[in-house]
C-alpha positions in Angstrom: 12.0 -6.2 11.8 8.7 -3.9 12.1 6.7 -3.8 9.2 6.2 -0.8 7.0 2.8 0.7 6.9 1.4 1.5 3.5 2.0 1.8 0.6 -1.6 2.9 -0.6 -3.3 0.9 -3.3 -2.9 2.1 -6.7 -5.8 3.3 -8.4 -7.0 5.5 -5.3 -8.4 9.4 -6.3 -6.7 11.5 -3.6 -7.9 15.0 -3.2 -6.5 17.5 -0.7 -8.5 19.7 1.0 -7.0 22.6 3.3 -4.3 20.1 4.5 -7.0 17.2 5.0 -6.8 13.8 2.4 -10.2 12.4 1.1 -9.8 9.5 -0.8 -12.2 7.3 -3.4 -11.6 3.7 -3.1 -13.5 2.9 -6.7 -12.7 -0.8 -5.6 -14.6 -0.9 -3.2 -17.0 2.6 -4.0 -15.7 4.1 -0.2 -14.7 7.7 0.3 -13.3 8.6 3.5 -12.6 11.6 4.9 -9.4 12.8 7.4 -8.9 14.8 9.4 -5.9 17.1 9.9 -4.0 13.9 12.5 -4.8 11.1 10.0 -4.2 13.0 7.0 -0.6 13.5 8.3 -0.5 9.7 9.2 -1.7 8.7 5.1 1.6 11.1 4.4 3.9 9.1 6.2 2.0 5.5 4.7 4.1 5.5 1.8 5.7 1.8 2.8 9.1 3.3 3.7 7.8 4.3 7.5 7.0 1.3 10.3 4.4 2.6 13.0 7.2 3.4 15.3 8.6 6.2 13.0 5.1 7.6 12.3 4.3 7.8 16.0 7.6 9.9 16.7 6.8 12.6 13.9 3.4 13.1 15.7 4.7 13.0 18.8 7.3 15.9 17.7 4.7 17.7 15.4 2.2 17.6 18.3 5.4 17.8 21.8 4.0 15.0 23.0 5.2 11.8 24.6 5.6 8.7 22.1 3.0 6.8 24.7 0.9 9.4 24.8 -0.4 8.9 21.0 0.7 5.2 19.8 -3.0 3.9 20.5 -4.5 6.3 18.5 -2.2 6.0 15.7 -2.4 2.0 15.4 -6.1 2.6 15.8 -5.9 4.9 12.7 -4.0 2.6 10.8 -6.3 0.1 11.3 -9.0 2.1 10.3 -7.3 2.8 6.9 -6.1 -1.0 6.6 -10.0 -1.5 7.8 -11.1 0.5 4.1 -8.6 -1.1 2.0 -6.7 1.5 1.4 -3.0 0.1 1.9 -1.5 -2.6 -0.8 0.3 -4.1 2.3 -1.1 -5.3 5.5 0.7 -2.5 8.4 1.6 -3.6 11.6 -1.2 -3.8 14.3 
């Protein structure tokens, strides 16, 4: 069974900005700033979606091929696991 990405740490300050997340890790004293693609990805991180279901809303949001954005996805997911900013480990 895949792995669900997310859910986000508790404790996180969350601030949306014209559709775009930036978040305040006071663990580890990180903001980080998304952009409109990875701001829709942290939507979908709530720990009830695996990678495979967050690449498919992109891929409809966006009309484009599943293949055609699941490196950049995984990469973003990484990046976001990278900051500490998921309670869970996500799939790779």
């Amino acid at each position: 069974m895949p792995e669900l990405v997310g859910p986000p740490v508790l404790g996180l300050t969350v601030v949306e900005v014209d559709g775009c997340f930036h978040i305040f890790n006071p663990a580890t004293k990180r903001a980080v700033a998304l952009n409109e693609t990875a701001s829709q990805i942290w939507r979908l991180s709530t720990g009830e979606h695996d990678v495979d279901d967050i690449v498919a809303a992109l891929a409809e949001h966006y009309g484009l091929g599943h293949d055609d954005i699941e490196k950049q996805v995984r990469a973003t997911i990484d990046e976001l696991c990278a900051e500490g900013l998921y309670a869970e480990a996500a799939t790779r």
